[in-house]
C-alpha positions, -999 to 999 in steps of 0.1 A, spaced: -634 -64 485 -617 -96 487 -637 -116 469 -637 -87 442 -598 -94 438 -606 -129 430 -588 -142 469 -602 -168 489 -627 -156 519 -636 -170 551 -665 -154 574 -673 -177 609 -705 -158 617 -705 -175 647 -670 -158 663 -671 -130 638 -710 -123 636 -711 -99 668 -682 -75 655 -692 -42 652 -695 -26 614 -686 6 615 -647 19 628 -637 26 663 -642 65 669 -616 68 692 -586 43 704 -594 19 730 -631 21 731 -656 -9 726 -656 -16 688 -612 -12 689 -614 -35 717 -637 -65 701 -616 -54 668 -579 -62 690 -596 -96 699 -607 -106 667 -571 -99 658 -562 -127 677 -591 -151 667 -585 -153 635 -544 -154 640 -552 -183 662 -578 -203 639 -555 -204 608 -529 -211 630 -541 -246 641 -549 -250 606 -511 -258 606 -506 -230 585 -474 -206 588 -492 -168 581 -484 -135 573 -502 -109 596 -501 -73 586 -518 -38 582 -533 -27 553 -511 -2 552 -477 -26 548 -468 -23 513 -440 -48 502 -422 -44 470 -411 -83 464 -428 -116 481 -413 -116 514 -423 -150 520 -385 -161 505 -374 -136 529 -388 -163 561 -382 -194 547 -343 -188 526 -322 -216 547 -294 -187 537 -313 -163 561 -294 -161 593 -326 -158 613 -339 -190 593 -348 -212 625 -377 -184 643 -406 -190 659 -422 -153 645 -410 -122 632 -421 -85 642 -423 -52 632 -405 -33 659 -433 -8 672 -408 24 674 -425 46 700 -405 19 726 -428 34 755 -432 10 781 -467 -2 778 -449 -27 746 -413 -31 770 -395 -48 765 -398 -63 730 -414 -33 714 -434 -58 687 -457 -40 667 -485 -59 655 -495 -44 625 -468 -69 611 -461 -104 619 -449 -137 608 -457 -168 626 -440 -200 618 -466 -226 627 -454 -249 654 -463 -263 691 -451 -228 705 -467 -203 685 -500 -224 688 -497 -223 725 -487 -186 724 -521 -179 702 -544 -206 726 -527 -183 758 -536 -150 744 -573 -160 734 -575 -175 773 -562 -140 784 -586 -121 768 -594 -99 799 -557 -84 792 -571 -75 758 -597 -58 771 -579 -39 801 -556 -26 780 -577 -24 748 -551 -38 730 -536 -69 715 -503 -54 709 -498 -51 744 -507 -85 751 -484 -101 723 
């Protein structure tokens, strides 16, 4: 599909080969699970590409390029490390941030990397709590 819309693709068969193809049939089982960690993967490779990236849902829609939204020095949030979508159901399992990660901006530095390298070390939370949402 991708390709079709003439955008630039990347597949690592070796970290991505395994994933399951069809969709999870319920949430939290095996193929959500690998899904949530290959979430992260693929966060963290471009990330130490030393590239700044958006991360969202298909389902985010935006009506102008946000990217001018992140980087206007006239934005009073202009100096972040990474933006979220607040999750809204503000259970506990996400407390106390709420971040939802169907959405999420992450300015490429020496923190973010290290938050990215942590969460791929900590993959057993992923899979306890077959999410990465939680983890974040």
């Amino acid at each position: 599909l991708a390709e079709g819309l003439g955008l630039a693709t990347f597949h690592d068969d070796r970290n991505f080969g395994h994933l399951p193809k069809g969709e999870a049939r319920n949430y939290g089982d095996r193929t959500f699970t690998a899904m949530m960690y290959a979430k992260i993967v693929c966060v963290q490779l471009i990330s130490h590409l030393g590239y700044d990236l958006l991360f969202q849902d298909i389902d985010v829609v935006w009506y102008t390029h946000p990217i001018n939204n992140f980087h206007g020095k006239l934005n009073p949030f202009y100096n972040f490390d990474m933006y979220f979508q607040e999750d809204g159901a503000l259970t506990s399992r996400y407390a106390p941030y709420s971040a939802n990660s169907g959405f999420y901006y992450v300015r490429n530095n020496a923190r973010t990397k290290y938050l990215f390298a942590s969460l791929l070390y900590a993959g057993d939370i992923i899979l306890q709590s077959h999410s990465h949402q939680q983890a974040l």
